[in-house]
NUFI-413643 format. One record per residue: residue in one letter; x, y, z of N, C-alpha, C, O in turn. Coordinates in steps of 0.1 Angstrom, whole numbers, plus 5000, padded with zeros to 4 digits. Layout:
BEGIN
AXYZXYZXYZXYZ...
This chain:
BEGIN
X500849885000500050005000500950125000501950165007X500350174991501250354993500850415004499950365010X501650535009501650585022499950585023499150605014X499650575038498050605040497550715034498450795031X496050745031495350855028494550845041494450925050X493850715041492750705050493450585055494050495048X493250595070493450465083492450455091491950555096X491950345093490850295099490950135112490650015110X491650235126491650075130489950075139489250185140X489549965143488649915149487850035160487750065172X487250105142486350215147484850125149484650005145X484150195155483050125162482150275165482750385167X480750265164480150345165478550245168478050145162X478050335180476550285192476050405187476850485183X474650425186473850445188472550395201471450345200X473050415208472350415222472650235225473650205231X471950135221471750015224472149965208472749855208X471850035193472050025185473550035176474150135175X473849915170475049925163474850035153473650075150X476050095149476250205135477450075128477350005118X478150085136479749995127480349925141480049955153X481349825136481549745152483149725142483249645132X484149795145485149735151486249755130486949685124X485649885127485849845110487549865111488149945119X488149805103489549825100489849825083489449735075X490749965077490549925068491650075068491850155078X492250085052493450115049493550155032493350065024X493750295027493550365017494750445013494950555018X495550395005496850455001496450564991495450554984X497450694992497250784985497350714972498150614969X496250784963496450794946495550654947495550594937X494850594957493850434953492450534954492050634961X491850444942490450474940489450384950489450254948X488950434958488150334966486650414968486450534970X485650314967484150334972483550224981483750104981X482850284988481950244998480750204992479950294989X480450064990479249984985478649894997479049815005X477349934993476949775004475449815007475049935006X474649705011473149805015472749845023473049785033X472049945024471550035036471450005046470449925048X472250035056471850005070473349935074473449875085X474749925059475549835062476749935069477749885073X476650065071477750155080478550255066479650305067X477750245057478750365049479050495055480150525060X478150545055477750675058477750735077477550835082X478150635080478150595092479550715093479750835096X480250575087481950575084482250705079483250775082X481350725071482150865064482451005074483451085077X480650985078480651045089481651105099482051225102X481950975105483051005115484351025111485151095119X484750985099486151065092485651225093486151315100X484751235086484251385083484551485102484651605103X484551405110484051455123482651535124482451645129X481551425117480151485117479351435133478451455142X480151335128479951225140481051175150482251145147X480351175167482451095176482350915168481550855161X483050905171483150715172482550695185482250775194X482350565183482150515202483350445207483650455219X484250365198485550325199486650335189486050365179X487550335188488750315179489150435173488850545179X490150435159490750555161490450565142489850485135X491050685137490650735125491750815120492150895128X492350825106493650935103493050965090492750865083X492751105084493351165067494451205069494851265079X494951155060496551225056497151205068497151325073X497551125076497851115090497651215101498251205111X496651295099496051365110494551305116493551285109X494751275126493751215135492051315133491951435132X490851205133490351285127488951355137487851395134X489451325149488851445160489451525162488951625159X490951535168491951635171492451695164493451765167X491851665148492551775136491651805123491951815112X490451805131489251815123489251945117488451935108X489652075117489752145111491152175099491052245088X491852145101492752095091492252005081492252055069X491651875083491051795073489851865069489851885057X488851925076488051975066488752125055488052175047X489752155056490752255050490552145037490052185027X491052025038491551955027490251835017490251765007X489451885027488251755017487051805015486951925016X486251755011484551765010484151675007484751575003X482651665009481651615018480351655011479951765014X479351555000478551554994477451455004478051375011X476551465004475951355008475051325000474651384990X474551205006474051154993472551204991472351234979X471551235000470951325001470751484999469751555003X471751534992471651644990470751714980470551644970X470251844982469851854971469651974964469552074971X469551984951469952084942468452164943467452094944X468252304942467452444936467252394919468152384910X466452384919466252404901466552434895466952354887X466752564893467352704886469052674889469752754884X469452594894470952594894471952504887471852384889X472952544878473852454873474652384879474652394891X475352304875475952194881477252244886477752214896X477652324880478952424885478452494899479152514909X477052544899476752644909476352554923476252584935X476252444919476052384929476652294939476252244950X477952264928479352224932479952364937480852334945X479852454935480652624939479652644955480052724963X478952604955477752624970477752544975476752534982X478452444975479052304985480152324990480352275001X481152404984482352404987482152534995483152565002X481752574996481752735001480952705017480752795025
């Protein structure tokens, strides 16, 4: 693997009594194309989540670019973005304007 982009040891995330993710490990070298597939309810968005620091973990730990991604959550959001899959577009808007109002 080329140097990490994304590190993921035995992140885990509760919702109350309810699982989100249990224990995920997983490892993303800069310059690898990777997606998150699987069906609903299987921890994508979960996951993203808590890279993003939208969300804490309930356990384990998380790095972009080797910055930890609670205690350097503003650094990382300096460097990424964050669509969700839910989002949604104004009518009247182009696809540039609406990629230019995401980032902003």
């Amino acid at each position: 693997m080329n140097k990490p982009a994304i590190e993921i040891n035995d992140l885990s995330k509760y919702y109350g009594k309810n699982l989100g993710i249990d224990q995920v490990n997983l490892g993303i070298g800069e310059g690898e194309i990777f997606g998150f597939i699987g069906p609903n309810g299987a921890g994508k968005s979960t996951t993203i989540r808590i890279l993003l620091n939208l969300i804490f973990p309930s356990g384990g730990s998380a790095k972009i670019l080797g910055l930890d991604v609670i205690r350097d959550t503003k650094a990382i959001k300096q460097k990424t973005g964050y669509i969700p899959s839910d989002a949604n577009i104004y009518s009247f808007m182009k696809v540039h304007e609406f990629l230019s109002y995401c980032l902003r």
